[in-house]
C-alpha positions as CSV (number, residue, x, y, z in Angstrom):
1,X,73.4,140.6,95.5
2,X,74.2,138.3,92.6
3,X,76.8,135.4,93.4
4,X,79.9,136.5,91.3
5,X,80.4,133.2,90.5
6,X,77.7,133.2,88.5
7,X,79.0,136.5,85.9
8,X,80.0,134.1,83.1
9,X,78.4,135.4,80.0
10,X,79.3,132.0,78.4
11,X,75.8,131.9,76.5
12,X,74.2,135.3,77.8
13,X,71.6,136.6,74.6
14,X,72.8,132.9,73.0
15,X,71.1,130.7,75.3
16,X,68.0,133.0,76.0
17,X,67.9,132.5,72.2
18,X,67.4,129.2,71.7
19,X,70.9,128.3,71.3
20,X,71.8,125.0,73.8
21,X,75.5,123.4,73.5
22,X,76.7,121.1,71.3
23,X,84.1,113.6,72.2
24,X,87.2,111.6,71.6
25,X,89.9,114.8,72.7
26,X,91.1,118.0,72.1
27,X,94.6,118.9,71.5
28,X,97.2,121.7,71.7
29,X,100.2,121.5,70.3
30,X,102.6,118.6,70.8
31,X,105.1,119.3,74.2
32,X,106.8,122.8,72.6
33,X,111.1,121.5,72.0
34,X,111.8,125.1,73.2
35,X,110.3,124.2,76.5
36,X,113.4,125.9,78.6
37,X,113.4,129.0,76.9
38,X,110.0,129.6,77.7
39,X,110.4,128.8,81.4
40,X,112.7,132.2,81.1
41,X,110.2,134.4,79.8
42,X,109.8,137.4,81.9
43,X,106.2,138.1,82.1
44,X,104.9,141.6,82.5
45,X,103.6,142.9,86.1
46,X,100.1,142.8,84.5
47,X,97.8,142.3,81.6
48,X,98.2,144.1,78.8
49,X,95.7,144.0,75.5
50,X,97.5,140.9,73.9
51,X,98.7,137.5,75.2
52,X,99.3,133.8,74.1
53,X,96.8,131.8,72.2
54,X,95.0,129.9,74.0
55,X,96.8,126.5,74.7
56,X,95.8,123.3,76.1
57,X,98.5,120.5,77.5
58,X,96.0,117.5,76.2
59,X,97.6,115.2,73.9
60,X,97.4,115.6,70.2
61,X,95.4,113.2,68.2
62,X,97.5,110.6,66.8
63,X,98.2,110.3,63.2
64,X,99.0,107.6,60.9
65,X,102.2,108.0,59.1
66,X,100.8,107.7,55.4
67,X,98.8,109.8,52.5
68,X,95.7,111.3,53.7
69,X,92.8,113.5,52.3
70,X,91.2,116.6,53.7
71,X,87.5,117.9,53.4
72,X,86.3,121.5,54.4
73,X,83.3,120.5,56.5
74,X,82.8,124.8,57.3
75,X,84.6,128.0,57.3
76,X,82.6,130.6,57.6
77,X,82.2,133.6,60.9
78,X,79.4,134.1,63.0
79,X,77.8,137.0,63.9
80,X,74.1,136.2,65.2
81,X,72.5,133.1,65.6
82,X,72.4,131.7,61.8
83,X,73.5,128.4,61.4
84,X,75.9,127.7,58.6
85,X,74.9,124.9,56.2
86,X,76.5,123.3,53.5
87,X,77.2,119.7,52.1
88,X,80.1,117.4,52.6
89,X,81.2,115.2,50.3
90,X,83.4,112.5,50.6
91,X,87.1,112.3,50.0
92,X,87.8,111.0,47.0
93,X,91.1,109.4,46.1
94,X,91.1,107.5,49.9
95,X,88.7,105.2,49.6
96,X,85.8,104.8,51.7
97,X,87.3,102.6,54.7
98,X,89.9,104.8,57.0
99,X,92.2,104.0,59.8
100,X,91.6,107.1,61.2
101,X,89.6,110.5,61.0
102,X,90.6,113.5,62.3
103,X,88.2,116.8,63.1
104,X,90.1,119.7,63.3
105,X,88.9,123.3,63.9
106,X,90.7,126.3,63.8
107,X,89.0,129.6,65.0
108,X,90.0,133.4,65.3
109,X,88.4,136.5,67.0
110,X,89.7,139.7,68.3
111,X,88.0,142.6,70.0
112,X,85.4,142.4,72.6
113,X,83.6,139.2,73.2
114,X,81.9,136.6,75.3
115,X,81.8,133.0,75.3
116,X,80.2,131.2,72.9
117,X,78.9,127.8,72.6
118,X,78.4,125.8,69.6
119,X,77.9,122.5,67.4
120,X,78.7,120.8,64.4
121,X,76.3,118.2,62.9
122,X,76.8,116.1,59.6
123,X,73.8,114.0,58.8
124,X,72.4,115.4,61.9
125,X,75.0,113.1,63.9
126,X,76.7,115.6,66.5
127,X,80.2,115.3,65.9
128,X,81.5,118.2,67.9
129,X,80.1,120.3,71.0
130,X,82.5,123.1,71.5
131,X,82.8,126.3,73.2
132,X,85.3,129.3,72.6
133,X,87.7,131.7,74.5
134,X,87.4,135.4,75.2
135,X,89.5,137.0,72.9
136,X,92.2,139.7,73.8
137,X,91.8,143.0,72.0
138,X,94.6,142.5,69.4
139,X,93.1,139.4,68.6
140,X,93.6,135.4,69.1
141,X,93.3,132.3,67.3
142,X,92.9,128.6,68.3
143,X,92.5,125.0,67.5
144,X,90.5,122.1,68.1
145,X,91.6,118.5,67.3
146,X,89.2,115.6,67.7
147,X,89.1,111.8,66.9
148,X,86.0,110.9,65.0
149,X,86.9,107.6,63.1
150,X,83.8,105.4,65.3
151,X,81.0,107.8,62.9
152,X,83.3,106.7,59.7
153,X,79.2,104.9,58.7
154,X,78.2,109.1,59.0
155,X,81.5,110.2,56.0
156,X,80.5,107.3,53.6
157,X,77.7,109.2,51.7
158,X,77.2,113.1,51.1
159,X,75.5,114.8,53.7
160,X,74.2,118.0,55.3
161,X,76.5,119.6,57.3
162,X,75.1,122.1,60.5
163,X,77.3,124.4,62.3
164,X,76.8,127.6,64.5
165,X,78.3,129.1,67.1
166,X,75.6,131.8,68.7
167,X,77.2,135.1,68.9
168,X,75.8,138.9,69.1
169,X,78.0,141.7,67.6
170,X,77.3,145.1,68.5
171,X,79.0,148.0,69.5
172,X,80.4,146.9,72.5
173,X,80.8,143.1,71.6
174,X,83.0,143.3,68.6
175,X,84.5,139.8,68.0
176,X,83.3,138.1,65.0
177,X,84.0,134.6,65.2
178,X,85.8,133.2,62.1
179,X,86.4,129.3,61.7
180,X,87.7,126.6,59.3
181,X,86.5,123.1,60.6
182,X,88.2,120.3,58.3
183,X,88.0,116.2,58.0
184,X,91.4,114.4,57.2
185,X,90.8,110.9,56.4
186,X,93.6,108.3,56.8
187,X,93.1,105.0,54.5
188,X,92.8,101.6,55.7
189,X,91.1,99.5,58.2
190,X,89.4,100.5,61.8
191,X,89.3,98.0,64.3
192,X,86.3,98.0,66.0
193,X,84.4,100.9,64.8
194,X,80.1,100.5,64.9
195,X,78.2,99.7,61.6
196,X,75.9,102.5,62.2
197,X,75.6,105.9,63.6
198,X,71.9,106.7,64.4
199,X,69.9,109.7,65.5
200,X,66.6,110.2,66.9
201,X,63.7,110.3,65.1
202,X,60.8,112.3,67.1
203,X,62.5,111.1,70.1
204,X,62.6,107.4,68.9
205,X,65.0,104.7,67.9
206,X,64.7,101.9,65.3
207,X,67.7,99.5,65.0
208,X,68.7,97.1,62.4
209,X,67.2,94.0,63.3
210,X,70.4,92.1,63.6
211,X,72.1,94.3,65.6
212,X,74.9,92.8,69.0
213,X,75.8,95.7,70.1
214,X,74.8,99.6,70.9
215,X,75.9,102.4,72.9
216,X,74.7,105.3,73.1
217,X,76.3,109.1,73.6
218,X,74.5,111.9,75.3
219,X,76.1,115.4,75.2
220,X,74.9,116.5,77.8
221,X,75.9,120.3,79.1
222,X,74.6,122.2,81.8
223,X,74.5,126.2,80.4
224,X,71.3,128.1,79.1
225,X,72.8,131.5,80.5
226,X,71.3,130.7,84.2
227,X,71.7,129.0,86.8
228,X,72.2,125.4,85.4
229,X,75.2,127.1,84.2
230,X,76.6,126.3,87.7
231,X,74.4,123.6,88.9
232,X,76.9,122.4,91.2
233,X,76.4,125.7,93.1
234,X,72.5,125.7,93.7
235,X,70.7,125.4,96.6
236,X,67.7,124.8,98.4
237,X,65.4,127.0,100.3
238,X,65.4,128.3,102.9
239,X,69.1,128.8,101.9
240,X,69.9,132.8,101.0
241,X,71.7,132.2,97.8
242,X,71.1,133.9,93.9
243,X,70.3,130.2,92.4
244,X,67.9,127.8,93.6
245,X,67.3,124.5,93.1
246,X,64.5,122.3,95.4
247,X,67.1,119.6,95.8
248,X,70.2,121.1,95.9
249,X,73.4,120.9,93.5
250,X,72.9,116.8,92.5
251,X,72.8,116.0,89.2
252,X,72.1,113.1,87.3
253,X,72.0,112.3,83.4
254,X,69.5,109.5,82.7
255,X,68.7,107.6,79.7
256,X,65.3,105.6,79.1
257,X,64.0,102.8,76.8
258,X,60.3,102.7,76.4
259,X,60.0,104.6,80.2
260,X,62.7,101.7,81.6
261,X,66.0,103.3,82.9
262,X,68.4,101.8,80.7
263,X,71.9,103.8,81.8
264,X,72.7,106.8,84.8
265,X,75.8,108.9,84.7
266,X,77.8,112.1,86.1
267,X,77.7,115.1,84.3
268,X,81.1,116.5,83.8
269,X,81.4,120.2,85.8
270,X,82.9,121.8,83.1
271,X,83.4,125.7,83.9
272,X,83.4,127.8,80.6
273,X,86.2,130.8,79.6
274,X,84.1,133.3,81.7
275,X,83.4,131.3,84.4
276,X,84.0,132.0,88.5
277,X,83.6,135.9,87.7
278,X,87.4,135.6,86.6
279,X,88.3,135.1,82.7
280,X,91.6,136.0,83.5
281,X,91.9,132.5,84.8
282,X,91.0,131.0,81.0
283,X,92.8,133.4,78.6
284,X,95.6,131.2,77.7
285,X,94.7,127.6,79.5
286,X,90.9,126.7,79.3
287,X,89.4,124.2,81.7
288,X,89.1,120.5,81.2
289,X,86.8,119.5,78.2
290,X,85.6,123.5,77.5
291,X,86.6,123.6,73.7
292,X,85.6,119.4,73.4
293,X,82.7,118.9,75.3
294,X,82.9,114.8,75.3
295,X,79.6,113.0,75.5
296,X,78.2,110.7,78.1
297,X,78.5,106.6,77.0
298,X,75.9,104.3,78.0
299,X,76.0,100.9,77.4
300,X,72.5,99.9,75.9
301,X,73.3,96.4,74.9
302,X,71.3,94.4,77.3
303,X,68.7,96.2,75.6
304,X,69.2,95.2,72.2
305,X,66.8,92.1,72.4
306,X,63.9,94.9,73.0
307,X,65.1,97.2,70.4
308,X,65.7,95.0,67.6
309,X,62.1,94.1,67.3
310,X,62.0,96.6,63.9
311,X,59.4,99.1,65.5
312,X,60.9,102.7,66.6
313,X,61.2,102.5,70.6
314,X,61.1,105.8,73.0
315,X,64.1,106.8,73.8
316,X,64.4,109.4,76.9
317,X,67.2,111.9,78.1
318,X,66.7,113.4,81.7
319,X,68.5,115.3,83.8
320,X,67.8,114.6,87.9
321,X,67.6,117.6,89.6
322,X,67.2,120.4,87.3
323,X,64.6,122.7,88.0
324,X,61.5,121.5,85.4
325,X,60.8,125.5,85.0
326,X,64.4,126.3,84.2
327,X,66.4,126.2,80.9
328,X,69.6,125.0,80.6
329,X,70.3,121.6,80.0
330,X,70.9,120.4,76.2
331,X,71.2,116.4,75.5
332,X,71.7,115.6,71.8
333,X,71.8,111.7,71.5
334,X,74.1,109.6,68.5
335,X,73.8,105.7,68.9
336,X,76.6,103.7,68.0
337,X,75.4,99.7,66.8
338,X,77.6,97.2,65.8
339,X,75.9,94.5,63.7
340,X,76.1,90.7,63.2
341,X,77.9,90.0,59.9
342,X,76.2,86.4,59.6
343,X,72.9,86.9,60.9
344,X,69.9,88.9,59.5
345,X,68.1,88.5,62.9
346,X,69.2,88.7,66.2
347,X,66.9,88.2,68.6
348,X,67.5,88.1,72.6
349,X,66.0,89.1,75.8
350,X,66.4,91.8,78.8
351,X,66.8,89.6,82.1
352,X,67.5,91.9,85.4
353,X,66.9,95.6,85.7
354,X,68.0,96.6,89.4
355,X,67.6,100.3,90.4
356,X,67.3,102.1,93.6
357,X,66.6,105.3,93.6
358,X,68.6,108.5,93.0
359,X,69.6,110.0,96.5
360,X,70.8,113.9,96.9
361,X,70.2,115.3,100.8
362,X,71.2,118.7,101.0
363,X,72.0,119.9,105.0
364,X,71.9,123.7,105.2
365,X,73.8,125.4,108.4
366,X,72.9,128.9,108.6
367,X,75.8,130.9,110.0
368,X,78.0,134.1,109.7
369,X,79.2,131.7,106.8
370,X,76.9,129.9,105.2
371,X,77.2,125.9,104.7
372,X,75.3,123.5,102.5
373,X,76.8,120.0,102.4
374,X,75.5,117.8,100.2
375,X,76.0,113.8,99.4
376,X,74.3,111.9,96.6
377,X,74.7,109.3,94.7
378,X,72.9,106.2,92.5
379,X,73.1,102.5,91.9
380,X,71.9,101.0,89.0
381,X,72.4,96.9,86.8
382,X,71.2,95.7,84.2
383,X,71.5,92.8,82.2
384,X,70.3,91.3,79.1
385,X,71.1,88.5,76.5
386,X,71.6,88.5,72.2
387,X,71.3,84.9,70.5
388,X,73.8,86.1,67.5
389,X,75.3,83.6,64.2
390,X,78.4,83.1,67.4
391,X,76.1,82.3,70.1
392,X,74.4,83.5,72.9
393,X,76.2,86.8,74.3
394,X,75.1,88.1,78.0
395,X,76.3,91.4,79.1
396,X,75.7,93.1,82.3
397,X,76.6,96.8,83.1
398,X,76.6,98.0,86.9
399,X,77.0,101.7,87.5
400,X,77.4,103.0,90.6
401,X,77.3,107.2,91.5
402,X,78.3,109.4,94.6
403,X,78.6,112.7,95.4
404,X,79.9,115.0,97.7
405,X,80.1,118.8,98.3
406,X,81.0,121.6,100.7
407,X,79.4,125.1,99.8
408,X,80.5,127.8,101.8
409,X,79.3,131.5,101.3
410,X,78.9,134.8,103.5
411,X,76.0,137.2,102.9
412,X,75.9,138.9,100.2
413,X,78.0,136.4,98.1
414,X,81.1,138.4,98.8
415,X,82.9,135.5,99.6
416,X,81.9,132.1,98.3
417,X,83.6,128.7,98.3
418,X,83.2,125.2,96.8
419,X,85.0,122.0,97.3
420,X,83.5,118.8,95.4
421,X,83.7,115.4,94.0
422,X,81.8,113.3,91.5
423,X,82.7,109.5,90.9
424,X,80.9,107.3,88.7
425,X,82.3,103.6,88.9
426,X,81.1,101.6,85.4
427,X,81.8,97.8,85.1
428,X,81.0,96.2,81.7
429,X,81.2,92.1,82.0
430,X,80.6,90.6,78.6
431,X,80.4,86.7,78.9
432,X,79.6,84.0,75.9
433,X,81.8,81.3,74.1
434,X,85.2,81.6,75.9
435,X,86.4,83.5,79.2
436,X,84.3,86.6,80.1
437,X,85.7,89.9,79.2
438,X,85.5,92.8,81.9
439,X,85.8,96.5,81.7
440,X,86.0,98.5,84.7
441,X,86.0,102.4,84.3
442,X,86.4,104.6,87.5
443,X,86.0,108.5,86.6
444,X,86.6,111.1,89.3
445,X,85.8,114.7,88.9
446,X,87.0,117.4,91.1
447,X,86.2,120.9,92.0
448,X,87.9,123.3,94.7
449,X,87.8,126.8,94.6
450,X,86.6,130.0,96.3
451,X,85.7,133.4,94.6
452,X,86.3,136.8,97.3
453,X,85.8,140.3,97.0
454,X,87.5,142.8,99.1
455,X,86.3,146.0,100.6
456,X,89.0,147.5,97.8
457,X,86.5,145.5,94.8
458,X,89.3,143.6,94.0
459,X,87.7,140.3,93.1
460,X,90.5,136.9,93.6
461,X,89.5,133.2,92.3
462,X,91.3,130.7,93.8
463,X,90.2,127.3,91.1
464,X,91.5,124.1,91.2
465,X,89.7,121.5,89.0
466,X,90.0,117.7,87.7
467,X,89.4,115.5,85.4
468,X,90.2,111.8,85.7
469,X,89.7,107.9,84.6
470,X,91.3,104.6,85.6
471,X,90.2,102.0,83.1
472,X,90.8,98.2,83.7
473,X,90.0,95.6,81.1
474,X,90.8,92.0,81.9
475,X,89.7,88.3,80.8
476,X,89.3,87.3,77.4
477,X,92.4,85.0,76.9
478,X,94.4,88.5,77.2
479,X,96.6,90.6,79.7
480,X,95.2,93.1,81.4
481,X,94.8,96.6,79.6
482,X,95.0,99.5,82.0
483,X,94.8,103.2,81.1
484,X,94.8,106.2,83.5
485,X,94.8,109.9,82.7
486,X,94.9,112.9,85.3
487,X,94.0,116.7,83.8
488,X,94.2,118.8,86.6
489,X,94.0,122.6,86.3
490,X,95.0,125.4,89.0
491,X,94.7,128.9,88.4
492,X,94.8,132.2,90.9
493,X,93.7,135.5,89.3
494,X,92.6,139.0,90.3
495,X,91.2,142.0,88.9
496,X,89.8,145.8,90.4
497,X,85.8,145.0,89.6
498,X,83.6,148.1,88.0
499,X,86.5,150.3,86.6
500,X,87.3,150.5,83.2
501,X,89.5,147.5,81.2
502,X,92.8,149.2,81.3
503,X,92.5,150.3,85.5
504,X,91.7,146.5,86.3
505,X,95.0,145.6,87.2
506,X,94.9,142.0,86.4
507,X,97.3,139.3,87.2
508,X,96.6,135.9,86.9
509,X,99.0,132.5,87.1
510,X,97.7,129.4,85.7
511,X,98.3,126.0,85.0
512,X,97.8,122.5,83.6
513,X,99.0,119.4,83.5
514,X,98.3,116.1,81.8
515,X,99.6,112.7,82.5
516,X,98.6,109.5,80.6
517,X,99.8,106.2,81.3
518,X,99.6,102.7,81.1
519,X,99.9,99.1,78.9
520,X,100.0,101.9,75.7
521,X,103.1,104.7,77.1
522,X,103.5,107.3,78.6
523,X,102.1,111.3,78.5
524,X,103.1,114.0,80.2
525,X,102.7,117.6,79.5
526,X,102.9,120.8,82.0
527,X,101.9,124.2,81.4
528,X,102.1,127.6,83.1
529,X,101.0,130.9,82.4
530,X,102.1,134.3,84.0
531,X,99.7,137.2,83.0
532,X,98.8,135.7,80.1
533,X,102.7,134.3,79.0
534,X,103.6,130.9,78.6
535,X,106.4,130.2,81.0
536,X,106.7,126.8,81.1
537,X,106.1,123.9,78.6
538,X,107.8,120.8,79.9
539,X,107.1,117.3,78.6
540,X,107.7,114.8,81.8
541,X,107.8,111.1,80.3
């Protein structure tokens, strides 16, 4: 019998397709000032055909307080799997240097419909990975808000402009998706945004010759309409369960230079608005980073020596773990590089590349409930010099990876259970003329819930699921910088399986909340859904 975890229809006919997923953060509203009156809503006994738009309690991008312009990047519905394409051109009357730049989408379906992935390229640079909710029969309509002032290099110049969301409309999937994605551009200078954006050419990389700097972002999303859907649920044989995987539920993302590993990384367990067998538990409040996928950073910088010998170097995406005969992982790079402003060469050197090997040992216990418990994890540094027109710059970049995860499941799936965690510890030490500058990240992600079905077919999800960084910076002459965020989601909802919509009897309670704090303020935003009503919207700072 077929885990019912795994009935998310997020890309279904999309993925099978061809279609694979396509950072800076989504918002919602700001905290609602009517925040009490909601808390008083009565909420009906169960579903109905309509509820509240789906909501998020992330913080909205912050806006300069002066003139701005806006560009229509899209608007235009999807039916199939046609990509849009059109031509932006930049704002005029703002000049071409901004303070900040702001992606916003706004989307509307009604009707029947699955999850949907999608992306939104300009100049091939991958700007926004997104996915959508199920709608509600009457109809819904949402946004997306994004900061994407570090590719201002990408809005300079007109450029080709990609979008598509994959959908199928039939005559039981009736939702055609209709967006409006936007650019508003704020005059005025950026501190510290790169040079250049970059894609991949056949797989390779060639870099301004004088370049000090480069990053790289991967978004990278486990979906394909199988089992990499919900990686962190595979197991092994000899292990009775609908998705396999030789080596279990541990996942890696690595990124190569010329065959060298250059960076490792988490992947984020993002669970789509079908996800767990339950949309219920997504109509209104979506999961962490489901409608802004963000990508994976690496640090490439010691590398820059190697790359910025003006021949186009191999750069590789991997994902440890995944099945090689499976579909399901997508990894579109951009490549951030900051340049020397005084030098036309910079040359440098790669001096320590230290690497063990990637560890994931699943332990299967057969039993009246099945356990597989799994630990992982990875270590890898790597250092490397630039002579630049300000000297000789050394950076070293440690990451270090772990793991760990209870799976619990009966036979025949009727009951399954997950409780898991995922660190990945960065540390960024930049040393040249002056003190050396440090940047520790810690990110922590968190997943705990069980799916059951009772003799009845009602089918309960228990979810709870998080999202979190603690960033230090120190040295440099400065104070210390910290920043912390917590986006933690909860959500209990049942339905009557294999009946028709209106007999499902579906209740659901849900909720978010997002604190960020540190050097910068304070953020706090709670939300709470009954059945598909906002009841509460409290701002706690």
């Amino acid at each position: 019998m077929r885990s019912r975890i795994f009935m998310s229809m997020l890309t279904g006919v999309a993925l099978l397709a061809g279609l694979l997923l396509g950072a800076g953060s989504a918002s919602a509203a700001p905290p609602s000032p009517h925040a009490s009156s909601r808390a008083s809503v009565t909420p009906p006994a169960e579903f109905g055909t309509d509820w509240h738009d789906p909501v998020t309690a992330a913080p909205p991008v912050a806006r300069p307080h002066a003139r701005s312009c806006e560009v229509t990047l899209a608007e235009t519905q999807f039916r199939d799997f046609t990509p849009y394409r059109g031509t932006y051109t930049p704002p005029s009357g703002c000049g071409d240097h901004w303070s900040k730049v702001v992606l916003s989408l706004h989307g509307k379906v009604h009707g029947r419909q699955f999850d949907r992935l999608g992306y939104l390229h300009v100049g091939g640079v991958e700007i926004l990975r997104t996915s959508t909710p199920e709608p509600s029969p009457d109809g819904i309509e949402w946004s997306v808000e994004k900061d994407v002032t570090r590719y201002s290099e990408t809005f300079r110049q007109s450029r080709d402009v990609e979008m598509l969301i994959g959908n199928v409309v039939d005559d039981t999937y009736t939702g055609v998706i209709d967006v409006k994605a936007t650019l508003t551009f704020y005059p005025g200078p950026a501190a510290h945004v790169p040079d250049r954006v970059l894609t991949l050419q056949d797989g390779t990389l060639t870099t301004p010759r004088n370049t000090e700097r480069i990053t790289a972002e991967v978004y990278a999303t486990g979906s394909g309409g199988g089992c990499e859907e919900f990686w962190y649920l595979t197991v092994p044989d000899p292990a009775p369960y609908s998705c396999k995987a030789a080596g279990g539920p541990y996942r890696e993302v690595q990124i190569t230079v010329d065959g060298r590993l250059a960076g490792i990384a988490a992947p984020f367990p993002t669970v789509w608005t079908g996800g767990w067998s339950n949309p219920f538990l997504w109509y209104v409040i979506p999961g962490p980073r489901a409608f802004d996928v963000k990508p994976i950073t690496y640090d490439l910088t010691p590398f820059a020596g190697i790359l910025n010998d003006g021949r186009p170097h191999r750069i590789g995406v991997s994902v440890v773990g995944a099945p090689a005969d499976q579909p399901g992982w997508s990894t579109p790079v951009n490549v951030l590089v900051w340049q020397d402003a005084k030098g036309a060469r910079v040359t440098g050197k790669l001096t320590s590349l230290r690497a063990g090997s990637p560890v994931g040992s699943p332990v299967y216990t057969p039993g009246p409930e099945n356990l597989l418990r799994t630990e992982g994890g990875h270590r890898l540094t790597v250092q490397g010099y630039v002579d630049t027109s300000h000297g000789r710059v050394t950076t070293t970049v440690g990451r270090t990876l772990a793991n760990t995860s209870d799976h619990r499941w009966t036979d025949g799936e009727n009951s399954d259970r997950l409780d898991a965690t995922w660190t990945d510890d960065e540390t960024v030490t930049v040393r040249g003329h002056g003190p050396a500058r440090t940047t520790h990240t810690r990110r922590t992600y968190t997943m705990d819930g069980s799916t059951t079905i009772g003799t009845d077919g009602r089918l309960r999800t228990v979810l709870t699921l998080g999202d979190r960084a603690a960033v230090l910076e120190t040295g440099g002459g400065r104070r210390a910088v910290r920043s912390r965020f917590d986006d933690t989601y909860t959500g209990d909802a049942a339905y009557t399986t294999n009946v028709p919509r209106e007999q499902r009897h579906a209740v659901a309670t849900t909720s978010e909340r997002y604190r960020l704090d540190g050097t910068a303020g304070c953020y706090d935003r709670r939300l709470t859904t009954v059945q598909g009503v906002v009841t509460e919207d409290r701002d706690g700072c």
